[in-house]
DOTOR-526135 format. One record per residue (C-alpha): residue number from 1; x, y, z. Coordinates in Angstrom, 2 decimals, padded with zeros to 5 digits. Example, Ala and Ser with C-alpha at 12.3 -4.5 7.8 and 13.67 -1.06 7.14 Angstrom:
BEGIN
num->1	c1->012.30	c2->-004.50	c3->007.80
num->2	c1->013.67	c2->-001.06	c3->007.14
REM end
This chain:
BEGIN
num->1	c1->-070.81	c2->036.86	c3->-054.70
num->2	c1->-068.95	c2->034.73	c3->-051.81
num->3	c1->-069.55	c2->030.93	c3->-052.29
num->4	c1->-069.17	c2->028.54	c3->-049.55
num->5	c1->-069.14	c2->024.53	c3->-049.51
num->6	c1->-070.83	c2->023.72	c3->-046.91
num->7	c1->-070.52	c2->019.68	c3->-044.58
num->8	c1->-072.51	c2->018.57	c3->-041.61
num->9	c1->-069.95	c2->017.26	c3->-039.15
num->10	c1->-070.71	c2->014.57	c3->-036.54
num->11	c1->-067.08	c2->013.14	c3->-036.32
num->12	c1->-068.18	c2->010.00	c3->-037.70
num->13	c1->-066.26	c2->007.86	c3->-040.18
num->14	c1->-068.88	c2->009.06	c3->-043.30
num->15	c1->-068.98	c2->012.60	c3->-041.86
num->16	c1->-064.94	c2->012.87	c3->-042.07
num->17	c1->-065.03	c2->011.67	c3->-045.63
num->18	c1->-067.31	c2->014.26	c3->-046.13
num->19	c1->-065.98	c2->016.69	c3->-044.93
num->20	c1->-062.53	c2->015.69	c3->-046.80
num->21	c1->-064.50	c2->016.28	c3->-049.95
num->22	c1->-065.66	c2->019.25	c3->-049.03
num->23	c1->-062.39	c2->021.11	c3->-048.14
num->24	c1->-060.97	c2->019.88	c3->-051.38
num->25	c1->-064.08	c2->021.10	c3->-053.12
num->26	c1->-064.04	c2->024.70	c3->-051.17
num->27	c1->-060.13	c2->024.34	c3->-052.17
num->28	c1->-060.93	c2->023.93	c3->-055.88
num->29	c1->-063.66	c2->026.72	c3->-056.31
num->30	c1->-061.50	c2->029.31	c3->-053.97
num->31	c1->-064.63	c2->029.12	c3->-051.55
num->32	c1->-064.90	c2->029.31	c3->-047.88
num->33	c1->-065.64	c2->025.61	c3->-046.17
num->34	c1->-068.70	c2->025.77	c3->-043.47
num->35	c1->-069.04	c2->022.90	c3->-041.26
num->36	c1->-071.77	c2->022.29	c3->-039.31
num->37	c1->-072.86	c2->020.48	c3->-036.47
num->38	c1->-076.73	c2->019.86	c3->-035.35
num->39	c1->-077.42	c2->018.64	c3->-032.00
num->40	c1->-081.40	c2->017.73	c3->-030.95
num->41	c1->-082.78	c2->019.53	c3->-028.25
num->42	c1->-083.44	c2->017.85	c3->-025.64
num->43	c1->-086.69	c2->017.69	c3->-024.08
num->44	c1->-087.62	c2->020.30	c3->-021.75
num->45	c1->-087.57	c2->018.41	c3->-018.23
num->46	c1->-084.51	c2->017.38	c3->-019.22
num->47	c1->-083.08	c2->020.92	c3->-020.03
num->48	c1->-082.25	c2->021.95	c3->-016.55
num->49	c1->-080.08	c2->018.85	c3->-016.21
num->50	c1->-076.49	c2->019.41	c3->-016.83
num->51	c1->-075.29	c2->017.52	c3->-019.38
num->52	c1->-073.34	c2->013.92	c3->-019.73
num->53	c1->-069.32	c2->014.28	c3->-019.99
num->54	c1->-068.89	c2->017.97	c3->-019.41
num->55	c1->-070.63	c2->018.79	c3->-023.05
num->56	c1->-071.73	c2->022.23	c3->-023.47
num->57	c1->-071.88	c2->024.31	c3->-026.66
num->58	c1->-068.58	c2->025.86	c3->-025.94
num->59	c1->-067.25	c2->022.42	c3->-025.56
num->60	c1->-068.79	c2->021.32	c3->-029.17
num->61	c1->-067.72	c2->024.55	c3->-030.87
num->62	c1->-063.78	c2->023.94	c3->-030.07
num->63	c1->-064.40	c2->019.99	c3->-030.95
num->64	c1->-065.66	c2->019.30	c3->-033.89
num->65	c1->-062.84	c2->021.83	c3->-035.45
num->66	c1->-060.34	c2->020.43	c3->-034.33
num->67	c1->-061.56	c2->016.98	c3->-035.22
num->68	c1->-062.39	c2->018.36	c3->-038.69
num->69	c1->-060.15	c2->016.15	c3->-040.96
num->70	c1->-057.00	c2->017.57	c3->-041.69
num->71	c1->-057.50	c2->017.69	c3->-045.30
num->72	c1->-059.75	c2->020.86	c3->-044.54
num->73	c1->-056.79	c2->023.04	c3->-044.26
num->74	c1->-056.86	c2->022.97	c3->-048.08
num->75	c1->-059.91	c2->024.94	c3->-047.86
num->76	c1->-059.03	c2->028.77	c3->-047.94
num->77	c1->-061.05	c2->029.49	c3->-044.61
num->78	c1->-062.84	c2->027.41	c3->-042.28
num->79	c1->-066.14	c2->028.95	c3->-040.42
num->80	c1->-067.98	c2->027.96	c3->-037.32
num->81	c1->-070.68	c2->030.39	c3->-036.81
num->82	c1->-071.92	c2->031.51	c3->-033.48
num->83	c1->-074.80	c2->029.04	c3->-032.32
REM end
């Protein structure tokens, strides 16, 4: 059976440390690391607008890896599933 540690990821000071944690955990056990990233929807007359900054979900999926702390290379693989 394949364990992963799992982190939610925001890129925020608590998130990072985390996250740290986690890849040394995932590190430790010989498990994969998962980090994850939630976003609220946003409400539906608003969903047609584009969004602030240039932010899409391709834009999110290639950020918050390589924001991920660097300590998560100690993890033996690093996931970011398709949203």
């Amino acid at each position: 059976m394949s364990r992963t540690v799992t982190v939610g990821f925001d890129g925020s000071p608590e998130s990072r440390a985390a996250a740290e944690w986690a890849a040394r955990e995932a590190g430790l056990r010989g498990s994969r690391l998962l980090l994850v990233h939630v976003r609220e929807p946003v409400p539906e007359p608003m969903a047609r607008a584009p969004l602030p900054g240039g932010e899409t979900r391709g834009h999110w999926s290639e950020r918050i890896p390589r924001e991920a702390p660097a300590g998560s290379a100690a993890a033996p693989s690093a996931s970011t599933p398709d949203p």
